[in-house]
PAMAR-153849 format. One record per residue (C-alpha): residue number from 1; residue in three letters; x, y, z. Coordinates in steps of 0.25 Angstrom, whole numbers, plus 5000, padded with zeros to 4 digits. Example, Ala and Ser with C-alpha at 12.3 -4.5 7.8 and 13.67 -1.06 7.14 Angstrom:
<atoms>
[1,"ALA",[5049,4982,5031]]
[2,"SER",[5055,4996,5029]]
</atoms>
This chain:
<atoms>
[1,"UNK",[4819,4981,5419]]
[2,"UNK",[4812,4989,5407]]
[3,"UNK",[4820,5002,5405]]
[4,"UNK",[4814,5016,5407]]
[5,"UNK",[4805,5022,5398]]
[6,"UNK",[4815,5030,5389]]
[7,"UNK",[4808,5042,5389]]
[8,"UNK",[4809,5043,5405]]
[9,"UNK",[4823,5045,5404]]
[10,"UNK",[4822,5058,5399]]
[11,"UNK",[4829,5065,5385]]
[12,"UNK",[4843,5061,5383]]
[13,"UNK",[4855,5068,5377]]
[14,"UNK",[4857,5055,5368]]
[15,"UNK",[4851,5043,5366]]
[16,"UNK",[4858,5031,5362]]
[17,"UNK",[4852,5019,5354]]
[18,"UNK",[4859,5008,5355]]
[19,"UNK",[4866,5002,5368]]
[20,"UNK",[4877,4993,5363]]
[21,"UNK",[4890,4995,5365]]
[22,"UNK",[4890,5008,5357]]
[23,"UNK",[4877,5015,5362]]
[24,"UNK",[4883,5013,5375]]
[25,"UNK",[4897,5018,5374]]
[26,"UNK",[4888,5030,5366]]
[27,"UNK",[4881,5032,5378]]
[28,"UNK",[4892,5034,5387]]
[29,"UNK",[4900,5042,5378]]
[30,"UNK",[4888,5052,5377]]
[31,"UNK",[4885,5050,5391]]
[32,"UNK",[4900,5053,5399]]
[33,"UNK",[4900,5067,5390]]
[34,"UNK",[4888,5071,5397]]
[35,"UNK",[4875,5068,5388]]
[36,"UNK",[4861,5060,5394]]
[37,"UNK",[4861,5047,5387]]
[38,"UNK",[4850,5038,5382]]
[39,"UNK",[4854,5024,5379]]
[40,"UNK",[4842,5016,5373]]
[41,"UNK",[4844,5000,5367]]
[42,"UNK",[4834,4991,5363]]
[43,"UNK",[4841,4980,5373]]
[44,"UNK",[4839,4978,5386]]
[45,"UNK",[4853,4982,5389]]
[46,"UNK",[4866,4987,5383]]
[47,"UNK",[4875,4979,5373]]
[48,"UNK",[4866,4969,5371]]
[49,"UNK",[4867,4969,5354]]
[50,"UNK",[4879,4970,5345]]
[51,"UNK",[4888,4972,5357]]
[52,"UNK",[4883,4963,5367]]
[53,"UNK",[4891,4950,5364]]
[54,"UNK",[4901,4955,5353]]
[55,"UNK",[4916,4951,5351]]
[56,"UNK",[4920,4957,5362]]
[57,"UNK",[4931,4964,5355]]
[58,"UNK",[4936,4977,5357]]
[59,"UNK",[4945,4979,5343]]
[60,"UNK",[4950,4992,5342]]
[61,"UNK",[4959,4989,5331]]
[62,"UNK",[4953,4979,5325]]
[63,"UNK",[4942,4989,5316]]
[64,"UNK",[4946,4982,5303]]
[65,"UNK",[4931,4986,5294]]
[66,"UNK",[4923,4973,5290]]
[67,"UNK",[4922,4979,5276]]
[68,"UNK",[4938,4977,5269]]
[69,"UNK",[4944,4973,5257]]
[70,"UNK",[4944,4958,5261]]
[71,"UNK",[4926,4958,5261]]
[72,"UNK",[4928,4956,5246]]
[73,"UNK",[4933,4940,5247]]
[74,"UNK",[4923,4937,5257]]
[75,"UNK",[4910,4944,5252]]
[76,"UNK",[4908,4930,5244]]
[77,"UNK",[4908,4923,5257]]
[78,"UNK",[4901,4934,5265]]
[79,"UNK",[4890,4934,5255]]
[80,"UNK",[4887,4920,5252]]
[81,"UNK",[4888,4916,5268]]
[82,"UNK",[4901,4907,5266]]
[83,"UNK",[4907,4914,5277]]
[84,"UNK",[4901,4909,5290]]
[85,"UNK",[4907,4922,5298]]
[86,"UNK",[4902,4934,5289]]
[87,"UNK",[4888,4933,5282]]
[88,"UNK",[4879,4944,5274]]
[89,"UNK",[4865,4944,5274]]
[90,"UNK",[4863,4949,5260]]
[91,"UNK",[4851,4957,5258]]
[92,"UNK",[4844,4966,5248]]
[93,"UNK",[4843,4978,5259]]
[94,"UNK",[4847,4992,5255]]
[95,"UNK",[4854,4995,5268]]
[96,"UNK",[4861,4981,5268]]
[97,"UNK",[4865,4982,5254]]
[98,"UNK",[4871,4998,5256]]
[99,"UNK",[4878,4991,5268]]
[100,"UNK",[4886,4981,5261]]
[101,"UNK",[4888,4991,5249]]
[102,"UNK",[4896,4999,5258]]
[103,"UNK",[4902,4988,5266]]
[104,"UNK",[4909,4984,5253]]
[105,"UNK",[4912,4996,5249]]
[106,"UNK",[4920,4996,5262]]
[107,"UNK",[4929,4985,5258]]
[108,"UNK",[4941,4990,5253]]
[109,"UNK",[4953,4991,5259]]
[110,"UNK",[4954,5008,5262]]
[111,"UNK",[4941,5005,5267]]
[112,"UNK",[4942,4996,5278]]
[113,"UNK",[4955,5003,5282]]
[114,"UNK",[4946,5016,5283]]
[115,"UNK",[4936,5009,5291]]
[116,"UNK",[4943,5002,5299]]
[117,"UNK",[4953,5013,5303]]
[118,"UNK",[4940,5021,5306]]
[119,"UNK",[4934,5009,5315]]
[120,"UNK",[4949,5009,5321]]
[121,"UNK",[4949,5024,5324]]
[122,"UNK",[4936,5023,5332]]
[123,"UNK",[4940,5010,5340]]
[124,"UNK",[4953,5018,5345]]
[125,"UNK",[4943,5028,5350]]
[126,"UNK",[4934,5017,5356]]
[127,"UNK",[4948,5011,5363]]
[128,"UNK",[4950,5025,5369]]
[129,"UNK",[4937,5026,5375]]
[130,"UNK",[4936,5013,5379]]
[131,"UNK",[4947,5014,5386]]
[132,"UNK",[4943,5028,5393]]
[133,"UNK",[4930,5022,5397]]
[134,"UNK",[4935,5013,5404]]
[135,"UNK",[4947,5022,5411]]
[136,"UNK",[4933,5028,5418]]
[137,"UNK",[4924,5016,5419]]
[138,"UNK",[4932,5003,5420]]
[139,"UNK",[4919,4995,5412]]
[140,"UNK",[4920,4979,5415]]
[141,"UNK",[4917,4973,5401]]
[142,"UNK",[4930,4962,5400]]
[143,"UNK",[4940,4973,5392]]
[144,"UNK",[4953,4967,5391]]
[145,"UNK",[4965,4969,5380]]
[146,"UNK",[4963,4956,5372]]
[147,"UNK",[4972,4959,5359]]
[148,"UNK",[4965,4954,5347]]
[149,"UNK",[4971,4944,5337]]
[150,"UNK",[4964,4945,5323]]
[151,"UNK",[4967,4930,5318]]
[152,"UNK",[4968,4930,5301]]
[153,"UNK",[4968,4915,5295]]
[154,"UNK",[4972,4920,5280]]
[155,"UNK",[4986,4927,5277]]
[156,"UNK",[4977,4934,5268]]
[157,"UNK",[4972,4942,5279]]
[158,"UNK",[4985,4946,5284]]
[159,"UNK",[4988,4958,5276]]
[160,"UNK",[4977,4965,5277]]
[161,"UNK",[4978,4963,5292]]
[162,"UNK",[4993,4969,5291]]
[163,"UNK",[4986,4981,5284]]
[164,"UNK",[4975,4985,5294]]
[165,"UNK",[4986,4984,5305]]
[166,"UNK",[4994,4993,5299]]
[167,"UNK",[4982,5002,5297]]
[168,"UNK",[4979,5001,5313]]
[169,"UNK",[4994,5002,5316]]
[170,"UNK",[4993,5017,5310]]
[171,"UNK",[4982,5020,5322]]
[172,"UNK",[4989,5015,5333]]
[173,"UNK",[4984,5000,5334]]
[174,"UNK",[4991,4989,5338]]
[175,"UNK",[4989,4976,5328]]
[176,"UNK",[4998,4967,5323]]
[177,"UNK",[5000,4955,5314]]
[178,"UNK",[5006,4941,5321]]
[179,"UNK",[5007,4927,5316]]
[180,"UNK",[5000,4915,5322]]
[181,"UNK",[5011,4914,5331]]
[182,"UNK",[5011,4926,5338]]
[183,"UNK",[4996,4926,5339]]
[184,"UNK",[4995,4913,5346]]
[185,"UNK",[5006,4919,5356]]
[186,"UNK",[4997,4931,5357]]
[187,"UNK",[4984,4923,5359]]
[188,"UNK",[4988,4907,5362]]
[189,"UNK",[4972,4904,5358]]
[190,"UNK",[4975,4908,5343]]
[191,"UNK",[4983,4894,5345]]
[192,"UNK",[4967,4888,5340]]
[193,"UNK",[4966,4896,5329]]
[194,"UNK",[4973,4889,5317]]
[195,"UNK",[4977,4896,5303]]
[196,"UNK",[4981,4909,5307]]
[197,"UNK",[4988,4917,5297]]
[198,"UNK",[4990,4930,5306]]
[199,"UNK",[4985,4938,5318]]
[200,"UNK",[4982,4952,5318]]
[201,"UNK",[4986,4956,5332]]
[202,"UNK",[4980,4968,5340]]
[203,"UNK",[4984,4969,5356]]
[204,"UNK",[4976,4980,5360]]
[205,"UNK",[4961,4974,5358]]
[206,"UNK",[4953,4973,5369]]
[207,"UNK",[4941,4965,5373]]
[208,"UNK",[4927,4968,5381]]
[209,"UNK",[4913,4963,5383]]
[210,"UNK",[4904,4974,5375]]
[211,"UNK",[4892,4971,5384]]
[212,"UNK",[4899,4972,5397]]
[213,"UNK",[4904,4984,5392]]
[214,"UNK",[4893,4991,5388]]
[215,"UNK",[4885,4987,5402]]
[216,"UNK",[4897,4994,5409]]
[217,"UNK",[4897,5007,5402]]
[218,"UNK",[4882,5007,5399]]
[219,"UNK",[4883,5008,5416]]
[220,"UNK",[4893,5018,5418]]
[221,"UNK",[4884,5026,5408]]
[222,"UNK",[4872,5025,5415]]
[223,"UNK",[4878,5025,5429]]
[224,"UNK",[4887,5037,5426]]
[225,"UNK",[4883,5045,5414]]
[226,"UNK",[4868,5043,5415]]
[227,"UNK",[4866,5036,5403]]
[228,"UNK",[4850,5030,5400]]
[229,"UNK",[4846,5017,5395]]
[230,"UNK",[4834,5013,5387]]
[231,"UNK",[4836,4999,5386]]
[232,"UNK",[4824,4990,5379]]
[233,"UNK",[4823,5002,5370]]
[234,"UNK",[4819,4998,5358]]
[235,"UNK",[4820,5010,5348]]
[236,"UNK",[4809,5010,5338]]
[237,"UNK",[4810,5025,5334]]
[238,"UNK",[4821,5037,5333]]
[239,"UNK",[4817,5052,5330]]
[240,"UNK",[4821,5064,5329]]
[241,"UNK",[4810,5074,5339]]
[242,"UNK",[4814,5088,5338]]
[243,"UNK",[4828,5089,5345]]
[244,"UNK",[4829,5075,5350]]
[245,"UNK",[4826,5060,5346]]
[246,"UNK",[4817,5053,5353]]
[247,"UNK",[4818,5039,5353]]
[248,"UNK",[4805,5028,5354]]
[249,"UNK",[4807,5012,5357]]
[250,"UNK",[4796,5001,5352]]
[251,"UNK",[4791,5002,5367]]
[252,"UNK",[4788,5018,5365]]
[253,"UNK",[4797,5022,5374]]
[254,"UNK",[4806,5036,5370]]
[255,"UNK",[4819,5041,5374]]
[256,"UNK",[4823,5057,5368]]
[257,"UNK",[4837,5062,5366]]
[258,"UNK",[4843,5074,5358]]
[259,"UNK",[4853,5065,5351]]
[260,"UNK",[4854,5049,5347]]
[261,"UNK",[4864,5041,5346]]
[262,"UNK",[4861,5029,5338]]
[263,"UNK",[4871,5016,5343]]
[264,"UNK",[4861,5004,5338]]
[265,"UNK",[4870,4996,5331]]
[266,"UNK",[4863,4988,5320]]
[267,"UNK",[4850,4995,5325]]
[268,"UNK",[4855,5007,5320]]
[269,"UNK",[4848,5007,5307]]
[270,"UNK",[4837,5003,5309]]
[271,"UNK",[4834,5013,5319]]
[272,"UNK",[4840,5024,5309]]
[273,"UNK",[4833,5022,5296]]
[274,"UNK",[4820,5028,5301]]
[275,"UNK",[4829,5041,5303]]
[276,"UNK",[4833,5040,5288]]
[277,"UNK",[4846,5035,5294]]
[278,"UNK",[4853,5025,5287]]
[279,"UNK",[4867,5018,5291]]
[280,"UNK",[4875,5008,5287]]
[281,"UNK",[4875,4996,5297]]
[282,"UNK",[4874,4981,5295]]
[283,"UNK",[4871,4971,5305]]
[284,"UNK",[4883,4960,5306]]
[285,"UNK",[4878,4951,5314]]
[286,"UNK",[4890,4945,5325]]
[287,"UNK",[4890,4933,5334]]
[288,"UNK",[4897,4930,5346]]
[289,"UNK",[4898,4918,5357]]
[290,"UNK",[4904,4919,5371]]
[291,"UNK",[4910,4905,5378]]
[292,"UNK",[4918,4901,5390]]
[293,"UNK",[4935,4902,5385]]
[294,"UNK",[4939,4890,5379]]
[295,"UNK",[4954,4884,5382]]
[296,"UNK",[4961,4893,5371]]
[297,"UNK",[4953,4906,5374]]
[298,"UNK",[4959,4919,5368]]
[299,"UNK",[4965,4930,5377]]
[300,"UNK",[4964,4940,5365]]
[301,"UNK",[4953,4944,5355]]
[302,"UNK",[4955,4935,5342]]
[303,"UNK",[4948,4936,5330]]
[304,"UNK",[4946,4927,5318]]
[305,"UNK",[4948,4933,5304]]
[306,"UNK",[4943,4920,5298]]
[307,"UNK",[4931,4915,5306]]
[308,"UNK",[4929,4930,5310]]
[309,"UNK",[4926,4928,5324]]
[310,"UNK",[4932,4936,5337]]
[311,"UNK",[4936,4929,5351]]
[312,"UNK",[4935,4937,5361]]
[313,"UNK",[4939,4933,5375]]
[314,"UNK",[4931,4939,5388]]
[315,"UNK",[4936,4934,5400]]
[316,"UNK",[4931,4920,5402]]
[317,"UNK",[4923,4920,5388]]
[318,"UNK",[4925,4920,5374]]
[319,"UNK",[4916,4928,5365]]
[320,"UNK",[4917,4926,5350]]
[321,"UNK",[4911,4933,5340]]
[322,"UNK",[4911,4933,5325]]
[323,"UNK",[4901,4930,5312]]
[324,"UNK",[4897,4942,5304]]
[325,"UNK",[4884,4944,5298]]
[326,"UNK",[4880,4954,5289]]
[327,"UNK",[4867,4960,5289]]
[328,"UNK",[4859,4950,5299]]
[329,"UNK",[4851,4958,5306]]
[330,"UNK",[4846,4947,5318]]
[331,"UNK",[4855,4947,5329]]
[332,"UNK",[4850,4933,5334]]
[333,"UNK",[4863,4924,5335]]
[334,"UNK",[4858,4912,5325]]
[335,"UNK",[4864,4900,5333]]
[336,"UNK",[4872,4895,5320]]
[337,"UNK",[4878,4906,5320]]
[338,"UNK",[4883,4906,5333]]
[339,"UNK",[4887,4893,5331]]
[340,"UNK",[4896,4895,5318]]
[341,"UNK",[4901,4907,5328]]
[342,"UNK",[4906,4896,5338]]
[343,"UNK",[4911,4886,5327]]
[344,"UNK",[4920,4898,5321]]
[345,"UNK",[4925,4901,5335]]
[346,"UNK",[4928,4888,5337]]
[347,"UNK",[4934,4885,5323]]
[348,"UNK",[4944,4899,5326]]
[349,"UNK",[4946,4894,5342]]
[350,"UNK",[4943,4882,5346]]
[351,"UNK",[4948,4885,5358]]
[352,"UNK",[4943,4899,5363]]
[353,"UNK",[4931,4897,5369]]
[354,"UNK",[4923,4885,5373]]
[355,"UNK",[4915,4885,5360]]
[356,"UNK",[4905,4874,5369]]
[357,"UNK",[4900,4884,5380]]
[358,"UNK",[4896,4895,5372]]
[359,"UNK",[4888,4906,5383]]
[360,"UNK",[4882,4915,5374]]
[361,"UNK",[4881,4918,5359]]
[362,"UNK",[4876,4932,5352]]
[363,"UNK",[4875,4940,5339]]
[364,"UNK",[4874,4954,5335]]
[365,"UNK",[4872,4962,5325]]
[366,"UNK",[4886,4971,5321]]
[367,"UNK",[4882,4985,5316]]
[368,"UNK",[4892,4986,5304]]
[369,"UNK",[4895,4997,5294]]
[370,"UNK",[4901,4996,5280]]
[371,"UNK",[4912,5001,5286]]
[372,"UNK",[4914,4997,5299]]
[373,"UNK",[4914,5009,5305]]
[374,"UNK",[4904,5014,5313]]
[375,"UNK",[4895,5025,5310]]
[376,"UNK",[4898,5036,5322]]
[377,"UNK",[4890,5053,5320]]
[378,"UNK",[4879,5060,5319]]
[379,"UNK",[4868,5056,5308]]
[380,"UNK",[4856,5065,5313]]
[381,"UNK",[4855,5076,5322]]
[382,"UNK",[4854,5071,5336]]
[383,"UNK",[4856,5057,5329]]
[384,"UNK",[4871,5049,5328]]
[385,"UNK",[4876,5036,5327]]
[386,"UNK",[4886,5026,5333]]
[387,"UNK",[4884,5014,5326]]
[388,"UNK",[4890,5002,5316]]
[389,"UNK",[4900,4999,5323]]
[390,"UNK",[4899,4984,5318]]
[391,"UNK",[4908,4974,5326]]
[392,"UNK",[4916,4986,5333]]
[393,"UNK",[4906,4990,5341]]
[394,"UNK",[4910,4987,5353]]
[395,"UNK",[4926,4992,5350]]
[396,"UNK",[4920,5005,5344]]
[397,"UNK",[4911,5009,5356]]
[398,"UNK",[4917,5018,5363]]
[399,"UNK",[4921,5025,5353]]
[400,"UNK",[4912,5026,5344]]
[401,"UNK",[4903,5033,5357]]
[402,"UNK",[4914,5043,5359]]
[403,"UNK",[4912,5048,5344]]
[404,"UNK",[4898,5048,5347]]
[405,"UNK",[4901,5058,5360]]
[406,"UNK",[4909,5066,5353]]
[407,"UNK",[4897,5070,5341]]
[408,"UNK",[4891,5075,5355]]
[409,"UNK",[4894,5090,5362]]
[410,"UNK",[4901,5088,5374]]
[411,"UNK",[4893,5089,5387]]
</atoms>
């Protein structure tokens, strides 16, 4: 059913543009302290972009920046496409040209330890209400403690690893280094993967499905704080009219509000720059697969420093996720891609999911900052963002929307 004519739902407190997994836990945030919420997406339901089919992974203490000292041996490779996990579409374009200035002037080492204490800081605010959310509304989306084991191949790697976990040690996270030994008795499937030099070792990750989560607090939004939804609302223009911002889809259809809140991911730019609004945020494009558990599945989260990939098991399934590429624009999985995707998977574990019976496939565009944190506050009057959350979305959610609620008076 085609929704409502936005402008028949009368003038909201805030509209939100952008129903992924962030617009949604913006909305309820807003919502529970007592303000009419409008949510509007250009799909047909909630977490159908960037979050629907993700890694799954909620890693609170794995916020390590992209951008780091390490960037400067691989750029060759990045650059020249040698490196079948991470790619750059070079270009000649301003924005992407400013972009990757900044992203390289983010790789040194008090850098990425600044950002990634910042990124850290904001995901033990998500953890905390996370975790409150669902003391009030225990929302089925497959959440389980998993443990993550971050799987380095180079001896290399390993003091720089000893170094962030000191770093995280100081805020109270638990992360330690272990031989292959011990990670094989941690997680027996790691017996596949061959060549391991050390394991970086967190017990308190967590897994969850980002849809089904979404679905199930965009319901007790809307069935208990009066949350509306404009969905197949295709944005074409955002003003300023007076006091309030009046919002137009390519349908003609309007919605009003006295304050907005943009949460559009990659679509955040774009629907900005007429504003005179400019931000820093670069499509990395990420693939995932999902497939029946293979006979040496994985109990915990693992990931692959090498091949770069994420296994991520939930309940009967395997998702994996992985393959970085910068500045792509189309969110269309190419089939070569996916393919190289499962031939990685396959190559790290050969036994974690049957690679044969692959259900569903999907890629998505990461909204990623030079930094790697995301870009939270008031820019306008009436006018803030929550965006750039790049492949922590869905572990920064919930709080990155409760830093949202509190630029708000209380109700």
């Amino acid at each position: 059913m085609s929704p409502a004519p936005a402008s028949a739902r009368g003038h909201a407190d805030v509209a939100i543009i952008g129903a992924g997994v962030v617009g949604v836990a913006t909305a309820y945030a807003l919502a529970r302290r007592g303000y009419h919420v409008h949510l509007l997406d250009r799909a047909a339901g909630p977490a159908l972009g960037a979050s629907f089919a993700n890694g799954a992974q909620l890693s609170y203490a794995y916020t390590d920046a992209m951008a780091g000292p390490a960037l400067w041996k691989q750029l060759p490779g990045l650059l020249t496409g040698r490196d079948p996990s991470f790619r750059a579409r070079t270009s000649l374009d301003p924005d992407y040209l400013r972009w990757g200035l900044s992203f390289l002037r983010n790789a040194t080492t008090a850098r990425l330890h600044r950002n990634t204490l910042s990124t850290l800081e904001l995901a033990l605010e998500s953890r905390a209400a996370m975790d409150a959310l669902l003391d009030s509304h225990p929302i089925a989306f497959g959440q389980r403690t998993a443990g993550k084991l971050h799987v380095y191949y180079s001896a290399d790697a390993l003091p720089a690893a000893r170094t962030m976990i000191a770093l995280k040690r100081e805020r109270g996270m638990r992360q330690r280094l272990v031989d292959p030994a011990e990670a094989m008795s941690i997680e027996p499937a790691l017996a596949g993967a061959s060549g391991m030099a050390g394991v970086v070792y967190s017990p308190d990750e967590e897994v969850g499905d980002p849809w089904a989560f979404s679905n199930g607090l965009l319901e007790v939004s809307r069935n208990q704080h009066g949350v509306d939804c404009s969905f197949g609302f295709d944005l074409k223009q955002l003003r300023r009219d007076g006091t309030s911002w009046r919002l137009e889809d390519a349908e003609g259809r309007t919605a009003t509000a006295r304050d907005v809140i943009v949460c559009a991911g990659i679509d955040s730019g774009r629907l900005l720059r007429p504003l005179g609004i400019r931000v820093p945020v670069m499509a990395v494009k990420g693939y995932s697969f999902t497939a029946p558990c293979g006979a040496a599945a994985p109990s915990a989260s693992i990931t692959d420093t090498a091949r770069k990939l994420v296994f991520c098991r939930l309940g009967d399934r395997i998702r994996v996720a992985g393959l970085a590429e910068v500045n792509d624009w189309d969110p269309s999985p190419e089939p070569s891609r996916v393919q190289e995707l499962v031939s990685l998977a396959r190559a790290s574990l050969p036994e974690a999911a049957d690679y044969g019976r692959v259900t569903s496939h999907w890629a998505g565009l990461r909204p990623v900052t030079p930094f790697s944190t995301p870009i939270i506050g008031q820019v306008a009057p009436g006018l803030v963002l929550n965006i750039g959350h790049g492949m922590l979305g869905w572990t920064l959610a919930m709080g990155s929307a409760e830093r949202v609620a509190a630029l708000f008076p209380p109700r």
